[in-house]
RONU-852694 format. One record per residue (C-alpha): residue number from 1; residue in one letter; x, y, z. Coordinates in Angstrom, 2 decimals, decimal comma. Layout:
// residues N
<site num="NUM" residu="A" u="X" v="Y" w="Z"/>
...
END
This chain:
// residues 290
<site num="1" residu="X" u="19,84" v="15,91" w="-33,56"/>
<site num="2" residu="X" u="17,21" v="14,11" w="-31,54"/>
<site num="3" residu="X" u="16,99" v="10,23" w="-32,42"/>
<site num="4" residu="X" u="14,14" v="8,55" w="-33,20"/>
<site num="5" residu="X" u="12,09" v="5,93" w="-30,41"/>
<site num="6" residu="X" u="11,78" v="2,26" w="-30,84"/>
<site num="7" residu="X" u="7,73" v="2,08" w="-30,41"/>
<site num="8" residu="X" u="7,59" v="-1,76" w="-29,72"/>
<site num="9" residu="X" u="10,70" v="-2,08" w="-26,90"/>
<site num="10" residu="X" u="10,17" v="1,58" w="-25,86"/>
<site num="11" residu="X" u="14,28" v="2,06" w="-26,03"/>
<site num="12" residu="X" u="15,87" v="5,24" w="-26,79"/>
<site num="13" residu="X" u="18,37" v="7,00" w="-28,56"/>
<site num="14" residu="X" u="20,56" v="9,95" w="-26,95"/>
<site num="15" residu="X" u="18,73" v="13,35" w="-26,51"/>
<site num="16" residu="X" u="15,48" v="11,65" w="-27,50"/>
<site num="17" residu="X" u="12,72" v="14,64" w="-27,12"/>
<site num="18" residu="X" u="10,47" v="13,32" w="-23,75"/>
<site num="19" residu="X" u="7,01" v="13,51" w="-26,20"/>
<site num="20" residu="X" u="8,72" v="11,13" w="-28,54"/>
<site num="21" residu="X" u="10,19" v="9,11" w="-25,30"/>
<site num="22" residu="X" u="6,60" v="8,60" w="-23,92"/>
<site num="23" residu="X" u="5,42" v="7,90" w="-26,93"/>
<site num="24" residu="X" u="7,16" v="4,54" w="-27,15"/>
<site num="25" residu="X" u="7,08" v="4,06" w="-23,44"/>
<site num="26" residu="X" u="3,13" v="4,39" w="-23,32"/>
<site num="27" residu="X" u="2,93" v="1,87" w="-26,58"/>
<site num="28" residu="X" u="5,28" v="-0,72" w="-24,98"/>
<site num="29" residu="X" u="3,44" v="-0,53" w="-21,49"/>
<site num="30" residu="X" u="0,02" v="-1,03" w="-23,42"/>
<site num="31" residu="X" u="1,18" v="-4,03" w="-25,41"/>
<site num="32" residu="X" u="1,87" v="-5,61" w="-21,96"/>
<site num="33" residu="X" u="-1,59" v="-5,10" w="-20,70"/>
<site num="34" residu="X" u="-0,64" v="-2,66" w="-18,57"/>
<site num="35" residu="X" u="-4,30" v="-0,54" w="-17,04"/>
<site num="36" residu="X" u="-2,38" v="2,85" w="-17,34"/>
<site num="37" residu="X" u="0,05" v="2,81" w="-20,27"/>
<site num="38" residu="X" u="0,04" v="6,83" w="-19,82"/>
<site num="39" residu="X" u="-0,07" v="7,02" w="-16,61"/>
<site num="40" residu="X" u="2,72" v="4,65" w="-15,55"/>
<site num="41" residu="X" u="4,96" v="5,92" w="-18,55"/>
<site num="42" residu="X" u="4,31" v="9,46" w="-17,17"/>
<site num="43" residu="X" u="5,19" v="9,12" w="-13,79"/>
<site num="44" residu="X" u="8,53" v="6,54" w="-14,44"/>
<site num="45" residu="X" u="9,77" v="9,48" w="-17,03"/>
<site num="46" residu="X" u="9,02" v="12,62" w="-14,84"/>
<site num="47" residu="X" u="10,80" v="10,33" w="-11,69"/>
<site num="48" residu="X" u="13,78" v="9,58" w="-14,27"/>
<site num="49" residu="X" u="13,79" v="12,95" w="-15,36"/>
<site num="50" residu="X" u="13,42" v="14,62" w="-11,92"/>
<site num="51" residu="X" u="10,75" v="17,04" w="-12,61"/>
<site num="52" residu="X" u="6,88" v="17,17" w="-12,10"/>
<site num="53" residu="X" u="4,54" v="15,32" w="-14,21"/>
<site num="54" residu="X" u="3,50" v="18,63" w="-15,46"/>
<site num="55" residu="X" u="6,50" v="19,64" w="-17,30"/>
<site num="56" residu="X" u="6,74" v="16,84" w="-19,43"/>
<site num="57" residu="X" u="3,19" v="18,22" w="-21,13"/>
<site num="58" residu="X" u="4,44" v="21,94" w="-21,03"/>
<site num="59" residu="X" u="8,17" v="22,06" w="-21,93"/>
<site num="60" residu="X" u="8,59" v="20,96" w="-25,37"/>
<site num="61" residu="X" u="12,48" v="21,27" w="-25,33"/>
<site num="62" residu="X" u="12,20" v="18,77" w="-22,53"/>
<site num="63" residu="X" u="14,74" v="15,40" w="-23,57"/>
<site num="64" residu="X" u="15,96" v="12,71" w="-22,20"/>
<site num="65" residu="X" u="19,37" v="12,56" w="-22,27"/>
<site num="66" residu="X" u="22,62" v="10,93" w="-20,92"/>
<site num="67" residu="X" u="22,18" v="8,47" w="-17,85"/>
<site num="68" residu="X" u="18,50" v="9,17" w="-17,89"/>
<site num="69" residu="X" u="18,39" v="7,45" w="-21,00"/>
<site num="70" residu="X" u="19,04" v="3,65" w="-19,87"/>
<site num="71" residu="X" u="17,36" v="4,49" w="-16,36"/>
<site num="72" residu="X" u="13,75" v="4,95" w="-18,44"/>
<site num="73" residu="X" u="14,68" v="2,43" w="-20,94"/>
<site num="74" residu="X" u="15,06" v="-0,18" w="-17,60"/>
<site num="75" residu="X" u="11,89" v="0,95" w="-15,93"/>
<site num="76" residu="X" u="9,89" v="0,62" w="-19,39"/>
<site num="77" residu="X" u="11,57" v="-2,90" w="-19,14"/>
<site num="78" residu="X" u="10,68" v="-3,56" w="-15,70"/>
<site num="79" residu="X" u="7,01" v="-2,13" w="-16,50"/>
<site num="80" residu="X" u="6,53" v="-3,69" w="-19,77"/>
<site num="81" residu="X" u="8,12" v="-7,02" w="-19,47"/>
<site num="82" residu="X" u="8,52" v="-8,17" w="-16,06"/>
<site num="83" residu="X" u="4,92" v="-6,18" w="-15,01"/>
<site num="84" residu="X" u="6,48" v="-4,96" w="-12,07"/>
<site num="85" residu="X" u="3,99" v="-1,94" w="-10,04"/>
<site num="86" residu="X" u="5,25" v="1,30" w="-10,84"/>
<site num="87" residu="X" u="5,50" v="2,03" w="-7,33"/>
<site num="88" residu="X" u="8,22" v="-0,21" w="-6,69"/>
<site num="89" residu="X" u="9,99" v="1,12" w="-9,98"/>
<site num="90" residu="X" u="10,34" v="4,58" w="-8,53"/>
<site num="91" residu="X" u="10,48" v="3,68" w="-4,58"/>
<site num="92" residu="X" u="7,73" v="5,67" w="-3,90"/>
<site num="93" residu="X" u="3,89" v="5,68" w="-3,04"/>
<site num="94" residu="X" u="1,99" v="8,65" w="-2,31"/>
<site num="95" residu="X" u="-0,81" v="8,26" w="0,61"/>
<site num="96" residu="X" u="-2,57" v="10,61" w="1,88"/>
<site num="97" residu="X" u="-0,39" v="13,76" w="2,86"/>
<site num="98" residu="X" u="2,43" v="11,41" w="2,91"/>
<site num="99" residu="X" u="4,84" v="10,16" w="0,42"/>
<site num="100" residu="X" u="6,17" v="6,49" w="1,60"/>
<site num="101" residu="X" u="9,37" v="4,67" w="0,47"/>
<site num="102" residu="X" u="8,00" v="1,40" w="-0,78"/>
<site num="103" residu="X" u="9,58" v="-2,00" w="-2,03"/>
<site num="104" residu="X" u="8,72" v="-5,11" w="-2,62"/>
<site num="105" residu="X" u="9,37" v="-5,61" w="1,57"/>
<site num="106" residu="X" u="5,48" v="-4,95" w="2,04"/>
<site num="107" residu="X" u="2,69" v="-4,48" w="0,29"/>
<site num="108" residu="X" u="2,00" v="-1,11" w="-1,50"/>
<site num="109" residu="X" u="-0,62" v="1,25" w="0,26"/>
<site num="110" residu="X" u="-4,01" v="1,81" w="-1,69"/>
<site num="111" residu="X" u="-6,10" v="3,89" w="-1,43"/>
<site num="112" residu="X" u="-8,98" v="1,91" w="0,18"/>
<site num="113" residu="X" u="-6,83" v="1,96" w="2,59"/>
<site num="114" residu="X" u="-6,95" v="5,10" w="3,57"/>
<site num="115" residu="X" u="-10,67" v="4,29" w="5,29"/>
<site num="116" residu="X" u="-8,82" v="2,59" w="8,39"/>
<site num="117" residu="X" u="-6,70" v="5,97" w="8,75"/>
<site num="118" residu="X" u="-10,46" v="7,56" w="8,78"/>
<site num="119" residu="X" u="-11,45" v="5,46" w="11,61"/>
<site num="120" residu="X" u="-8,56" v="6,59" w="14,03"/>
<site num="121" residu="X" u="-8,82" v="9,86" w="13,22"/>
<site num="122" residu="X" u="-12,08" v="9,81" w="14,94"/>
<site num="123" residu="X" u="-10,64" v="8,05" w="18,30"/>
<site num="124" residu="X" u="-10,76" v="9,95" w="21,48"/>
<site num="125" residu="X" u="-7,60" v="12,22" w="22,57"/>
<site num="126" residu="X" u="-4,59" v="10,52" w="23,25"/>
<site num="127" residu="X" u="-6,23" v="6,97" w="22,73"/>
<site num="128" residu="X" u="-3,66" v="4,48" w="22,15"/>
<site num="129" residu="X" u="-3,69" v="2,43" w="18,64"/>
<site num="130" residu="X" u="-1,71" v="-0,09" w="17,40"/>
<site num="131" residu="X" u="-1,59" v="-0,56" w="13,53"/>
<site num="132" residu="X" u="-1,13" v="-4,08" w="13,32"/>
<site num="133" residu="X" u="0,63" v="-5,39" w="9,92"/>
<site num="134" residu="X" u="2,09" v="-2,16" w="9,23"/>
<site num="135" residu="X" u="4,19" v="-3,38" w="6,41"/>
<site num="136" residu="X" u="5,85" v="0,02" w="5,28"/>
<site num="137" residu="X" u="4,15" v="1,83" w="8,07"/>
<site num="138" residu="X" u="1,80" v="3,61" w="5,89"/>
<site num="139" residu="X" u="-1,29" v="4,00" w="8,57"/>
<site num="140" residu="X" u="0,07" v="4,47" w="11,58"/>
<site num="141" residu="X" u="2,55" v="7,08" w="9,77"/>
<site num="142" residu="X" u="-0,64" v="8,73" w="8,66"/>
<site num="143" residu="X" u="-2,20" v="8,77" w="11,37"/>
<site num="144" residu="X" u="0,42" v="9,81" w="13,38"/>
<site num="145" residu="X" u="0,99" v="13,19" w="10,73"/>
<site num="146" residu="X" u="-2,83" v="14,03" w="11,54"/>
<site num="147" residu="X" u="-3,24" v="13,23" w="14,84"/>
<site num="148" residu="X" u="0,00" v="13,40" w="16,56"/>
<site num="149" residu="X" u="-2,18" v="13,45" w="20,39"/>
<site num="150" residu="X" u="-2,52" v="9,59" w="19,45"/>
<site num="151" residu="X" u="0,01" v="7,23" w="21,00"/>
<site num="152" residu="X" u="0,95" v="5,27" w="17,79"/>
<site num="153" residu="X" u="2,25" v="2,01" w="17,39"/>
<site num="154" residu="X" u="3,10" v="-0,87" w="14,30"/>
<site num="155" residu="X" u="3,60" v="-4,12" w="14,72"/>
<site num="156" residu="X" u="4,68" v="-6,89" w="11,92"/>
<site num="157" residu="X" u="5,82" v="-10,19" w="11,99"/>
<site num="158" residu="X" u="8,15" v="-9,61" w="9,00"/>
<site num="159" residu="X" u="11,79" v="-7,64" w="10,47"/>
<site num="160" residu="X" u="12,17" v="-6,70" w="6,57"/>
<site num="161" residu="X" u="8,94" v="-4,80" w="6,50"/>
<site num="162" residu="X" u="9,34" v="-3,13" w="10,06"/>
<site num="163" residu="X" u="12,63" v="-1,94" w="8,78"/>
<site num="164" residu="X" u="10,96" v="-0,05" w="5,58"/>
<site num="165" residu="X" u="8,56" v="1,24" w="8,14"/>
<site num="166" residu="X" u="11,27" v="2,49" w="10,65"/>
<site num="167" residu="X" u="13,10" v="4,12" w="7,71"/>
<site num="168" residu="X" u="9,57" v="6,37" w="6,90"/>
<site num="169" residu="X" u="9,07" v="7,15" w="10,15"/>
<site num="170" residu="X" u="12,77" v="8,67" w="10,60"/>
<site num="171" residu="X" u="12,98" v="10,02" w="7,07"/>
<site num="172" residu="X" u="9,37" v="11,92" w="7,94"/>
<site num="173" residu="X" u="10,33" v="12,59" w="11,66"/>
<site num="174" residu="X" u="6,95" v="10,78" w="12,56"/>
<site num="175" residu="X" u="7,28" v="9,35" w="16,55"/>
<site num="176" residu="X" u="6,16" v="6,21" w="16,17"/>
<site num="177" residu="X" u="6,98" v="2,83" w="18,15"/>
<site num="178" residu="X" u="7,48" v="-0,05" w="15,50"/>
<site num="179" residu="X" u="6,99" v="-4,05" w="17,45"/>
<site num="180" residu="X" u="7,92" v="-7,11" w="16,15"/>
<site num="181" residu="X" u="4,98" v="-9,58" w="16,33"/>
<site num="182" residu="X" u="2,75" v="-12,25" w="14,89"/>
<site num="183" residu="X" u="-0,64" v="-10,81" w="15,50"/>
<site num="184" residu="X" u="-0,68" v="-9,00" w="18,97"/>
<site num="185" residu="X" u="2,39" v="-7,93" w="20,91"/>
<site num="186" residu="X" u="2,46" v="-9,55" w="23,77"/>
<site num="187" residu="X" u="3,07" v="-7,24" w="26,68"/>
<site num="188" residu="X" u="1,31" v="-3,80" w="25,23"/>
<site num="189" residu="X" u="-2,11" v="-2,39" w="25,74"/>
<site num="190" residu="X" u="-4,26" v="-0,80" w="23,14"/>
<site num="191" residu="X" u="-7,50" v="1,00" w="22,89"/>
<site num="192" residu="X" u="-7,91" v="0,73" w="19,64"/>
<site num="193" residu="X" u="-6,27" v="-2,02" w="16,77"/>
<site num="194" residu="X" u="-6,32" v="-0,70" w="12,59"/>
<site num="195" residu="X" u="-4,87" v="-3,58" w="10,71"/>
<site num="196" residu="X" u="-4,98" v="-3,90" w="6,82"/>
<site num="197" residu="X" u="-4,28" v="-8,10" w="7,47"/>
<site num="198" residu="X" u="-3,69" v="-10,85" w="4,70"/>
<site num="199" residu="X" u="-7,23" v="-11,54" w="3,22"/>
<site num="200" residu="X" u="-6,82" v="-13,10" w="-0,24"/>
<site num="201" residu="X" u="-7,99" v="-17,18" w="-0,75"/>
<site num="202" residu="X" u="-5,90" v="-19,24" w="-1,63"/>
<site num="203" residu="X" u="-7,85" v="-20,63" w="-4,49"/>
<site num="204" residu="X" u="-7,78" v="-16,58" w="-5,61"/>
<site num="205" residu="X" u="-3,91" v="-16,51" w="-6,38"/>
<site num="206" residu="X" u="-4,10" v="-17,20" w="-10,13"/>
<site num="207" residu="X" u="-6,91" v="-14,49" w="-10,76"/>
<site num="208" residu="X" u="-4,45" v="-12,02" w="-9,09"/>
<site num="209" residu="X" u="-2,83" v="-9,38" w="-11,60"/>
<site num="210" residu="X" u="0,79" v="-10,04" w="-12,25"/>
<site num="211" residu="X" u="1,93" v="-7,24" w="-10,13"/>
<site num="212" residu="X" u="0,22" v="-8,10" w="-7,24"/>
<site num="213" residu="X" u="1,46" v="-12,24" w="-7,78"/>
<site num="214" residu="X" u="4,34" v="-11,83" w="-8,93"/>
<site num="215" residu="X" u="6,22" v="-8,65" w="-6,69"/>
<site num="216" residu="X" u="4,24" v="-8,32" w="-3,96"/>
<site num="217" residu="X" u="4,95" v="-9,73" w="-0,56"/>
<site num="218" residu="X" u="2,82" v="-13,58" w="0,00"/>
<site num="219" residu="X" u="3,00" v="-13,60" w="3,68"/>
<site num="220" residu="X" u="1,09" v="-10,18" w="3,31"/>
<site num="221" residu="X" u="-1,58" v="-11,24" w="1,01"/>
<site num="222" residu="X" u="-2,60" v="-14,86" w="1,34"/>
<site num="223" residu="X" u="-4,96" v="-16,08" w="4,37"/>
<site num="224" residu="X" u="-5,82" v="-19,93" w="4,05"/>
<site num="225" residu="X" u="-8,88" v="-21,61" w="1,86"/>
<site num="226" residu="X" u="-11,35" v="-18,87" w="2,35"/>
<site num="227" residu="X" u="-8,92" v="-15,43" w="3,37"/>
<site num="228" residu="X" u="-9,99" v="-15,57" w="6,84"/>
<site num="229" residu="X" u="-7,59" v="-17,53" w="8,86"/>
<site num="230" residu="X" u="-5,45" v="-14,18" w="9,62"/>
<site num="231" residu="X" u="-8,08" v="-12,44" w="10,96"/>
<site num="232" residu="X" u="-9,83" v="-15,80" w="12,63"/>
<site num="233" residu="X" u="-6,41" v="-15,75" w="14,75"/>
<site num="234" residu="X" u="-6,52" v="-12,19" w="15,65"/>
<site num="235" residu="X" u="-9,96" v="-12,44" w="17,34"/>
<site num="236" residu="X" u="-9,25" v="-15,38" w="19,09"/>
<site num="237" residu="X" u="-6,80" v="-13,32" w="20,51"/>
<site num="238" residu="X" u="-8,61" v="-10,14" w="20,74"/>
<site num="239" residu="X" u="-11,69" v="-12,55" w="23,20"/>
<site num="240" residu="X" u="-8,89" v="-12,49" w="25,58"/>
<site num="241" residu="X" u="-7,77" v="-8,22" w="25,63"/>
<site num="242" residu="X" u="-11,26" v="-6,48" w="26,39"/>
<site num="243" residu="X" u="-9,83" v="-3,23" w="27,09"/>
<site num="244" residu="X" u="-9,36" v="-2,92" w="23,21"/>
<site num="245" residu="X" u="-12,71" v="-1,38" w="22,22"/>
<site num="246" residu="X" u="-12,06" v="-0,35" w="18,53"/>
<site num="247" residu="X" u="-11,10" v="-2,70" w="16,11"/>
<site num="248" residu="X" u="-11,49" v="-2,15" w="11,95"/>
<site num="249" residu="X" u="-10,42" v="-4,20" w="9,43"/>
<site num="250" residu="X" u="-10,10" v="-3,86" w="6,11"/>
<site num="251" residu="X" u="-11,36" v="-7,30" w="4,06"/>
<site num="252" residu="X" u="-11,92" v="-8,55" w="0,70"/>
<site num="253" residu="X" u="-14,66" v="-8,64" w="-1,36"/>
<site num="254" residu="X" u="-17,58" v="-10,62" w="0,33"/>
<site num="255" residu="X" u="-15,97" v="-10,81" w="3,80"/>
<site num="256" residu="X" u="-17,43" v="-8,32" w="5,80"/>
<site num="257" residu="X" u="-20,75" v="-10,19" w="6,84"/>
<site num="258" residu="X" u="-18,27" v="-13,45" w="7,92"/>
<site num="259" residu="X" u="-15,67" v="-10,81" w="9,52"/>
<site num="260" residu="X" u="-18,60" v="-9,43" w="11,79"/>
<site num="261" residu="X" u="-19,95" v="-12,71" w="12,89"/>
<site num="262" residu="X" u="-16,20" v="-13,81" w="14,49"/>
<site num="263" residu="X" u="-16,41" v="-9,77" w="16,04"/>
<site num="264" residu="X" u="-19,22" v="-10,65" w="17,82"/>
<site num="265" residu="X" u="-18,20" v="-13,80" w="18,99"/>
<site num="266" residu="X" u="-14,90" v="-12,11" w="20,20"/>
<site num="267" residu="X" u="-16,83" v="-10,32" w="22,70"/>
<site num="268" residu="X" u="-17,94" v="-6,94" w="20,55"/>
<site num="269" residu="X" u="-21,07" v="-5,28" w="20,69"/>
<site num="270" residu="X" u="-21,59" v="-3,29" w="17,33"/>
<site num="271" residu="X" u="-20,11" v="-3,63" w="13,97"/>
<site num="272" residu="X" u="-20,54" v="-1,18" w="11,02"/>
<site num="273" residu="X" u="-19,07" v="-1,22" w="7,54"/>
<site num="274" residu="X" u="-17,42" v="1,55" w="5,46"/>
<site num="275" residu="X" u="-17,40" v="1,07" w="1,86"/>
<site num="276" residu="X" u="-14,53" v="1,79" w="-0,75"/>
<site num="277" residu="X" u="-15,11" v="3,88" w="-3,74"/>
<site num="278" residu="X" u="-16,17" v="0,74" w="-6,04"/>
<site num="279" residu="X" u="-18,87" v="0,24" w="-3,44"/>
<site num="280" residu="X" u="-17,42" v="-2,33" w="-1,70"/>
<site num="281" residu="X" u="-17,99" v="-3,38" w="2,12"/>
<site num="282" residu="X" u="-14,31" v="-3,06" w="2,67"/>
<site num="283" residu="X" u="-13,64" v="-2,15" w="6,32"/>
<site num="284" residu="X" u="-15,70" v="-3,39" w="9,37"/>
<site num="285" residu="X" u="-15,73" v="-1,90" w="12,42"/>
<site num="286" residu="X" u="-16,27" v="-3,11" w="15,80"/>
<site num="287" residu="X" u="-16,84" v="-2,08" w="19,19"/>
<site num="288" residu="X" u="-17,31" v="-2,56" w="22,65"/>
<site num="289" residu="X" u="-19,37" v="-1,23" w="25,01"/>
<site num="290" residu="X" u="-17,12" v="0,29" w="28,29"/>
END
């Protein structure tokens, strides 16, 4: 006989039916504040369970049973109480025909994101890019899946994260060269730099949500008093390498028109913006004339 569900702690009893399991899991996760009690609860118990999100609506026998039993009761736990991103829970973050081993040694790819992977899919044949703070590799693996003419490279100053991204690239037999590096490699030549760089304010870190503060990697997030000192670096350097004629960035909220200014003063010619779904300026893109 099926036991019954705790519907505060979200813990289980043996052979629990998986309606009756995400029943508790979804109230738990929503207690917590949690955006997506459903969603979250959904995709923890179909990755516990092994199957597609799908079945757990469809197949009413479905339970969860044996092992899977304290596996969903800890990521309801990790969810719930210590608010850690479900993406991280499950080791995996979909983006865009790719599906990316994450933890917490980089940042987790959103989809806003995904805009900088739209900018070098529109460089010229065999152009060579360099996506610079790769973290777990995300756009130059995606890039490198759509356009594999393009001679890809990362580059991250944290060995940690390159190692995430190396183990992507080999798991999705994606040829990409993966440098160690604060800011540009010395030594290398690019035509064209993507970089998704640390942009949050200091003075921002409290409004963060807890699974951004609290899991996600600092060094990756945090840029000085106003966000901007990452990228203030990276031009300065960028004055100096003229042959790199594309550069987009992806910013925060109220950045682009500062982040366009330093491109200009770093020698390019024309900036445009791309906005993310909310609306947001959220990547600027600058050029030089050849």
């Amino acid at each position: 006989m099926s036991g019954p569900v705790d519907r505060v702690t979200g813990s289980l009893v043996l052979g629990t039916p998986a309606h009756d399991a995400l029943d508790g899991a979804i109230t738990a996760i929503a207690a917590a504040g949690c955006e997506t009690p459903r969603l979250d609860a959904e995709v923890m118990l179909a990755h516990v369970l092994g199957v597609g999100r799908e079945q757990l609506l469809i197949d009413r026998e479905l339970s969860v049973h044996g092992p899977a039993v304290r596996a969903f009761q800890d990521a309801v736990r990790r969810r719930a109480v210590d608010r850690e991103p479900v993406a991280y829970i499950i080791g995996a973050r979909h983006f865009r025909r790719l599906e990316l081993t994450v933890d917490r040694r980089a940042l987790i790819p959103r989809p806003e994101t995904e805009l900088l992977v739209e900018v070098g899919l529109g460089l010229a044949a065999g152009a060579r890019v360099l996506d610079l703070g790769t973290g777990c590799g995300a756009i130059a693996l995606a890039l490198k899946d759509e356009r594999p003419d393009l001679h890809v490279s990362g580059s991250d100053v944290s060995e940690p994260a390159l190692e995430l991204a190396a183990l992507n690239a080999h798991r999705l037999d994606l040829n990409v060269q993966w440098l160690h590096a604060d800011l540009l490699p010395e030594s290398a030549e690019f035509d064209a730099i993507l970089s998704n760089p640390p942009y949050v304010a200091e003075s921002e870190r409290t409004l963060l949500a807890p699974e951004i503060a609290r899991h996600e990697p600092a060094g990756a997030l945090f840029a000085g008093p106003d966000g901007l000192s990452t990228i203030r670096l990276l031009l300065a350097q960028l004055a100096e390498q003229p042959d790199v004629r594309v550069l987009a960035l992806e910013v925060g909220a109220g950045q682009a028109s500062a982040v366009a200014e330093l491109t200009h003063a770093a020698g390019f010619d024309t900036v445009r913006f791309e906005r993310d779904l909310a609306r947001i300026q959220r990547v600027v893109i600058a050029e030089r004339r050849q």
